[in-house]
N, C-alpha and C positions, 0 to 999 in steps of 0.2 A: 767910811766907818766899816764896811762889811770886811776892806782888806787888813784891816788890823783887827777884825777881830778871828779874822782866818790866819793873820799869823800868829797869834796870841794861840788860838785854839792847836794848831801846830806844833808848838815848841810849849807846852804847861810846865813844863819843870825849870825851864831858863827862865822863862818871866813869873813864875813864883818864887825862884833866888832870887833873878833882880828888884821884885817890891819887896822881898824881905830887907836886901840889903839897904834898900832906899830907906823902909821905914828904920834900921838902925843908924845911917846917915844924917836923919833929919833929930831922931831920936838924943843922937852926943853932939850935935852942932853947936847949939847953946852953950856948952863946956869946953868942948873942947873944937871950934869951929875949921881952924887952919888944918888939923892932924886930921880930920876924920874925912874932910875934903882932898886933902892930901891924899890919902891912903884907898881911900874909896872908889874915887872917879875912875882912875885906871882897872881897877877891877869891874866895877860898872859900866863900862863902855867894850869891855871885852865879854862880857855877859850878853851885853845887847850887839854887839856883832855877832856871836855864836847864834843869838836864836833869829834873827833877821835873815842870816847867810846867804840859808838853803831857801827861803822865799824870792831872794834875789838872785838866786842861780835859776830859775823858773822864769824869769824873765827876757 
């Protein structure tokens, strides 16, 4: 717990894009579930490798 929330507190600006885009993910899934999963996850997994990165070059 303490490590993620030290990289959490490390990178605030990447994981406040990534729960925004999460919550608009979850947000159009209902409607439009296939496109927004589509469109989304690639962008969301390169968000959470940018702000993980530099935690794991410290390793």
């Amino acid at each position: 717990m303490a490590t993620t929330f030290s990289i959490v507190s490390a990178q605030p600006s990447a994981f406040t894009m990534l729960a925004a885009l999460n919550t608009l993910v979850i947000y159009f899934a209902p409607h439009t579930f296939g496109l927004s999963v589509l469109l989304a996850c690639p962008v969301l997994a390169c968000i959470h490798y940018g702000a993980v990165k530099p935690h794991l070059a410290h390793k």
